[in-house]
PLY file of the C-alpha trace (Angstrom):
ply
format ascii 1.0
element vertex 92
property float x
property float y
property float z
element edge 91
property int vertex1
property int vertex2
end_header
58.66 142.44 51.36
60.46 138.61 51.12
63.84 140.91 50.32
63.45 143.29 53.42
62.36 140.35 55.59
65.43 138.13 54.65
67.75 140.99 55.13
66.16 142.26 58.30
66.10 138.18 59.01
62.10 138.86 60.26
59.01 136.90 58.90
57.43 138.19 55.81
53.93 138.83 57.86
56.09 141.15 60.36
57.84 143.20 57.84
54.46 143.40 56.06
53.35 144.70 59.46
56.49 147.01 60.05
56.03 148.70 56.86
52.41 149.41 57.21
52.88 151.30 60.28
55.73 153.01 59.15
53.45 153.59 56.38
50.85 155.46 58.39
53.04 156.95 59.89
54.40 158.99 57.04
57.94 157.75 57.26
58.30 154.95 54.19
56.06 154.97 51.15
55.20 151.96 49.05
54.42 151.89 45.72
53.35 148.56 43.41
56.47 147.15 41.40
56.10 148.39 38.11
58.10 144.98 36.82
56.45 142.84 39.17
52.64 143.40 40.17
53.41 140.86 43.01
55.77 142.88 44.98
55.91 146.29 46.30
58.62 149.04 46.17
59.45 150.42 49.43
61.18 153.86 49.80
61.90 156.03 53.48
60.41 159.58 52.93
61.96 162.58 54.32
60.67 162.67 57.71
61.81 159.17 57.93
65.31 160.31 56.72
64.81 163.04 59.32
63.99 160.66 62.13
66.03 158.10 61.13
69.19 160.89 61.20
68.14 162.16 64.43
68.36 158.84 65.84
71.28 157.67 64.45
72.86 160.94 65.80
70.85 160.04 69.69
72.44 156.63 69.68
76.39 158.22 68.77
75.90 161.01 71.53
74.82 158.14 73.68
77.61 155.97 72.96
79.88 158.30 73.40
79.00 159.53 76.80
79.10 156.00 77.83
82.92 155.14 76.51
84.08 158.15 77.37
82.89 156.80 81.32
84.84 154.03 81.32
88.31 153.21 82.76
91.39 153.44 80.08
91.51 149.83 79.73
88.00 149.31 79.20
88.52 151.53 76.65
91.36 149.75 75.19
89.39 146.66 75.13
86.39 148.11 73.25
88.56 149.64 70.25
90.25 146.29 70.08
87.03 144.74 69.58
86.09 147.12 67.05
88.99 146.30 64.83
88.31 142.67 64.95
84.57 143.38 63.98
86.09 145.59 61.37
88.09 142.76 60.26
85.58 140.25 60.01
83.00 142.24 58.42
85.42 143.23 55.73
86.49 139.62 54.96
82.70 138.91 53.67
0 1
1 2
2 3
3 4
4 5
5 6
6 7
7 8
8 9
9 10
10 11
11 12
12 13
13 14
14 15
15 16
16 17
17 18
18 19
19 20
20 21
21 22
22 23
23 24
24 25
25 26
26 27
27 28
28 29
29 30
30 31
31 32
32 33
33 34
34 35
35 36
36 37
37 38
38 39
39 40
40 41
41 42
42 43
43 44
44 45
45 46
46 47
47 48
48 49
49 50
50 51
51 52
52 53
53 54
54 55
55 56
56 57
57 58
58 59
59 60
60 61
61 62
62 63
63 64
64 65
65 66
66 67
67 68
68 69
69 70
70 71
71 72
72 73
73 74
74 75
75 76
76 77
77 78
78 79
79 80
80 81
81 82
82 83
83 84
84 85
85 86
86 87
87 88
88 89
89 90
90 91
C-alpha cells in the first residue's frame, strides 16, 4: 500500500481505502506478501482489466471528438504541446 500511495502520490489510509472498495467490488484482488507478512500484493482482475479498457477506450473516443471540434490552429497548438510533454517525459 506505501508503494501504490507514493506512486499514486495519495495517503496510505486512502489507498488502503481505494483498494478495499475496488476490492468489493471485484475489480483488484489482494493477497498477503509471501516475503513480507507486513504488506499486501495487489493485482487488477479481469473485470477490472475489462473496465479499466473500456474506459480507457471512453476517454480516447472522447478526446477525439473534442480535437477534432476545434479550429486548425487550436489544433496545431495542442500537438505542439504534446511533443514538448513527450519531450520532457522522455528526458526522466
Amino acid at each position: 500500500m506505501s508503494r501504490l500511495a507514493e506512486i499514486e502520490a495519495i495517503s496510505r489510509p486512502s489507498t488502503t481505502g481505494i483498494v478495499s472498495r475496488l476490492v468489493e467490488k471485484g475489480l483488484v484482488e489482494r493477497a498477503d506478501n509471501p516475503d513480507d507478512g507486513r504488506s499486501a500484493v495487489v493485482a487488477i482482475t479481469l473485470a477490472g482489466s475489462e473496465l479499466l479498457e473500456q474506459r480507457r477506450a471512453e476517454r480516447n473516443a472522447f478526446l477525439a471528438r473534442a480535437i477534432e471540434s476545434l479550429e486548425d490552429d487550436e489544433q496545431l497548438v495542442l500537438a505542439r504541446a504534446a511533443e514538448i510533454i513527450e519531450r520532457i517525459t522522455a528526458e526522466r
